[in-house]
Structures are given as structure tokens and as C-alpha cells.
N, C-alpha and C positions, 0 to 999 in steps of 0.2 A: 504494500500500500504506500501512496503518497502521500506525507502527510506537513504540513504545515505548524511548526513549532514557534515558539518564543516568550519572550518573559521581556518585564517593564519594571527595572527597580529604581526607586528616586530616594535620597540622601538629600540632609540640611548637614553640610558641610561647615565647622567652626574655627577649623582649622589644616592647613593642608595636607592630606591625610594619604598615603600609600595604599594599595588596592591591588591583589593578586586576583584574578577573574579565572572562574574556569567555565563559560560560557559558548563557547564554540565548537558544534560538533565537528568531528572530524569524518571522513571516509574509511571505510576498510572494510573486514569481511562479513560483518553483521548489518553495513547502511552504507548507503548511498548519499551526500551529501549534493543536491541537486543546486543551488540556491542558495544563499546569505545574505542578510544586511545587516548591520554592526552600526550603532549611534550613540555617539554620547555627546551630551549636552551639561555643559559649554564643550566645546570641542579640545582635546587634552591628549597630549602625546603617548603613542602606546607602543610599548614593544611587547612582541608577542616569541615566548621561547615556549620548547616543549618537554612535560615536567619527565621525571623517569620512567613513568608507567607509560610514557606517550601521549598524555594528554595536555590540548591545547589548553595555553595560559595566557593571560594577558595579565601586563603589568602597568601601572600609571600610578599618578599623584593626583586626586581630588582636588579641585581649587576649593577655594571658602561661599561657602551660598548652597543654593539648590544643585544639585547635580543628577541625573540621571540618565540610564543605559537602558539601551532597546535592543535587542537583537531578535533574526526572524531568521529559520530555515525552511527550507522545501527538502527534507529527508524521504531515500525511497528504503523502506525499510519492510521488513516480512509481516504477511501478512499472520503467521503463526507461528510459535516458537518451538522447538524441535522436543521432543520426547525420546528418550532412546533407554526406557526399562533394559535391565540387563546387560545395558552398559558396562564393560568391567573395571573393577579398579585397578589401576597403575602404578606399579611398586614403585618406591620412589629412587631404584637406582633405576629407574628409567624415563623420570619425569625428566622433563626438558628442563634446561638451567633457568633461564626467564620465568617457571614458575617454583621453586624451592624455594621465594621469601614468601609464598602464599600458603606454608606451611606453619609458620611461625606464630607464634604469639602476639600481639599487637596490642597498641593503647586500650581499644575499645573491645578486642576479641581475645580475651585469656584464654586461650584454648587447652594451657595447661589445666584449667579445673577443672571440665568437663567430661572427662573419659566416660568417666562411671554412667553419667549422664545417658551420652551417645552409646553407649553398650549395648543399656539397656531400651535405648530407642528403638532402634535398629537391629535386635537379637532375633532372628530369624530371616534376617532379610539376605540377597545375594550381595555381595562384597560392588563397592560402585554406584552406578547412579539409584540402585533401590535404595541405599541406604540416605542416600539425600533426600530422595523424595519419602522417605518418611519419617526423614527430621521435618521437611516442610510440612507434612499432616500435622504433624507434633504441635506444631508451630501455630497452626490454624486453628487447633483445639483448643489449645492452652495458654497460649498469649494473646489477650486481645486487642485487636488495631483500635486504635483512638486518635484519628489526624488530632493535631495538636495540643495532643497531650503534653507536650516538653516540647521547650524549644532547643534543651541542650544538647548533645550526645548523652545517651549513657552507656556504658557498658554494657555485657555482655551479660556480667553477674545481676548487675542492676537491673536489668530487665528481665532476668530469668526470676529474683526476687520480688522485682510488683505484680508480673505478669502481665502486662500491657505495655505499651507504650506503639511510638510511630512506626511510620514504615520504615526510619534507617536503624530504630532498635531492634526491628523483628530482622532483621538482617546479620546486623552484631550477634547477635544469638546463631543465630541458622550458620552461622562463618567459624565463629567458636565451638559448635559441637562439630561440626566437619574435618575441621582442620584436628583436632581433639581424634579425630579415628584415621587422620594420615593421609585426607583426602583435600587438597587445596583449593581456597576458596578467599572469593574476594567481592568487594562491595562494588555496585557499580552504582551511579547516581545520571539522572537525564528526564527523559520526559515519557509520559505513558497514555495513549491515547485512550479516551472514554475515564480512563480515572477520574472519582468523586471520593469525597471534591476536588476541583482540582489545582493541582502545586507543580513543583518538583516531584519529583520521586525517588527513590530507592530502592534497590532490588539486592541480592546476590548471584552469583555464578559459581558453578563448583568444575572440577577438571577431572573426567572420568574417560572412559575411552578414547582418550588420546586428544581428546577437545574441552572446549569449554561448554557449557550450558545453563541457561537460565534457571533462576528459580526466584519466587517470587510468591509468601508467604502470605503476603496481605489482598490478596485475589484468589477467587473462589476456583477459580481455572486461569491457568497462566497461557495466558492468547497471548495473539501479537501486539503490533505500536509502539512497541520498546524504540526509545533514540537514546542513546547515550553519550554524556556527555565528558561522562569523567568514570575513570576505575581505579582502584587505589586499596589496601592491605584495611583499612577503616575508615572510617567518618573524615580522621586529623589529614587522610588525602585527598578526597574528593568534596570539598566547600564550596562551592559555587563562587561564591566569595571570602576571600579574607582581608583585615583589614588593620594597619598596625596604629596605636599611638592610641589618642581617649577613643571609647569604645563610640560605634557609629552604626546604628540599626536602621532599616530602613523606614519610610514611613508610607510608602504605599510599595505595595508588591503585585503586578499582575504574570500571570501565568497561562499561555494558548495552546492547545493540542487538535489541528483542525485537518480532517481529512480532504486531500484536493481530489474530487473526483475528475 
């Protein structure tokens, strides 16, 4: 499907303030970037590098006053996201090098705590993508999606302890008991069509036979629409924005996910 994305964020600026953006989809094997427009207002110098995981970045300096960023794509992206039960798991002296940090432990995914957890999730299941997809039942039972509930990050443990939170906690969770059975997994963040209400998004991906694949806890069936904008080991790599110096939130936010027929 073709789909038409973007976001509108505006700042009251008090001070000249730095600004790491992660707003720009990129192309490759999961979308097709068709289309872009990129505005910011008052107009402000940007250099755009790209961070380790690949993903597009943009950097600038906020002037003082009102400031606001528009961006628009025309993404062609799948109309449905792949299923592969039975998938098998990938011992990891034969995981490819570029995924062995999606092993590890992370700010928001202790995956050291969880073993016992995922053991017991997935005892009976076959080794591989069954066992993700029934951390994700897990996930849909047992932690409930609440859009904004928190605006902060929480952990992993954090959210396994309330049992609710957003869509990038039910993700933290789903990444931490994954990676907890040896199977690497990462957050991805971007845009998700037909999503209510609608924002940003959050998802995760897990690496089972020999690929990546979605997975996406806080939907009843994981269709298509996925655009992604950013991927990253937690939350602390894929922020949309970040912002250094007095703390600077924004004061209207819009968010569009429109199908081009």
C-alpha cells in the first residue's frame, strides 16, 4: 500500500536550544520511500548524518520564539506483515555480526531478569518465531495498552510490575523476554496506519530464521502500514526527538497516516 505519513510539532523556544531529529524515513527492504517534504519554520540550518543503526538524523539549533517542523512522506510499504510459525531459531555462533548487540541487555530491556519469565512463557513451544509469538499473546493478555498512560520510558521490569503501560513499554517487555531466551530483538518506532488513536508508534522485531520480523503486541492482528522511522536496542535510540539544555516539550503535536489510493 501507499501511504501518506507525517507529523507537525511546534516549540516556544526560550533559549537557543540543540535538537537531534529522527524524522525521516529512509528506503530499504521493508518500504519504499516514494516522496518527502521536510519544513521548518523559521528556516534553520541542518545537517543530517546517519546514526549506527542506520537511521536518518537531523541535527540543528532552535532559534528563540515559536519554532516548528512539518514533515510528509509518500511510503510504499506492505500491504501485510509476514508470518513465518516454525521459523527456527538461530544459534548465535551463527547470527550475523550486525545483530549480537540485539542480544544484550539494555537501559530499558534487562533481559538479564527475565529467563525464568520466558521459560515459562514459551514451554512447549518450537525453538524460534513460536516462541515470540507467544511472548506476544503473553503480552496481549497480560499487559494492558493504555495510549498515554506515561509519557516517560519505563523499563522493562517497570512494566512487567504495573502491567500496563504504552505501546513502547509493551515492546520493552516483548524485547526483554526475547532476548532473555537468546533470540535478538529490537525496538522499532514510525508510523502505523489505521492506528487509534492516532501518534507515533512503537513496535518490536525479533531475528528468527535468518531474518527479521514484526511483532506488535498492542494490535489484535498484526496487519500491515508499518513505516518506520527509526530502530534502535530501546527507547534511549529511537526518540523522535531529542533535545539538550532547559527541558522543551512541545505544545501542539499532530500526527497523519493517510492511505493514497
Amino acid at each position: 500500500m501507499r501511504l501518506r505519513t507525517g507529523c507537525n510539532l511546534k516549540f516556544e523556544i526560550a533559549t537557543p536550544t540543540p535538537f537531534i531529529l529522527m524524522l525521516r524515513p529512509r528506503s530499504g527492504s521493508q518500504q519504499w520511500v516514494e516522496q518527502q517534504e521536510y519544513e521548518i519554520d523559521p528556516g534553520t540550518p541542518v545537517y543530517e548524518f546517519t546514526d549506527d543503526y542506520g537511521n536518518l538524523c537531523q541535527r540543528l539549533t532552535a532559534p528563540c520564539g515559536m519554532f516548528s517542523i512539518t514533515t510528509s512522506s509518500v511510503v510504499v510499504t506492505s500491504d501485510y506483515t509476514d508470518e513465518a510459525y516454525g521459523a527456527e531459531f538461530v544459534e548465535i555462533q551463527n547470527l550475523p555480526d550486525s545483530v549480537l548487540s540485539y542480544l544484550l541487555p539494555s537501559r530499558y530491556c534487562e533481559s538479564d531478569c527475565f529467563n525464568e519469565l520466558a521459560v515459562s512463557i514459551t514451554q512447549g513451544e518450537i525453538l524460534g518465531y513460536n516462541q515470540v509469538a507467544a511472548i506476544t499473546n503473553w503480552l496481549r493478555s497480560n499487559i494492558k495498552y493504555i495510549p498515554g498512560s506515561n509519557n516517560e520510558p519505563l523499563s522493562a521490569i517497570q512494566v512487567n510490575t504495573n502491567g500496563y503501560g504504552v505501546c513502547r513499554d509493551l515492546a520493552h517487555l516483548g524485547i526483554a523476554l526475547c532476548r532473555s531466551l537468546s533470540i535478538p530483538a529490537r525496538i522499532v518506532v514510525g508510523y502505523l496506519y489505521n492506528l487509534q488513536p492516532m501518534d507515533m508508534h512503537a513496535w518490536f522485531e525479533a531475528y528468527v530464521g535468518n531474518r527479521w520480523y514484526t511483532f506488535d503486541a498492542t494490535q489484535m492482528a498484526t496487519t500491515g502500514g508499518y513505516v518506520i522511522l527509526g530502530l534502535g536496542k530501546d527507547a534511549a535510540d529511537v526518540a523522535v526527538f531529542n533535545q539538550f539544555g532547559p527541558s522543551v516539550f512541545p505544545i501542539d503535536q499532530q500526527v497523519w497516516v493517510e492511505k493514497v489510493e
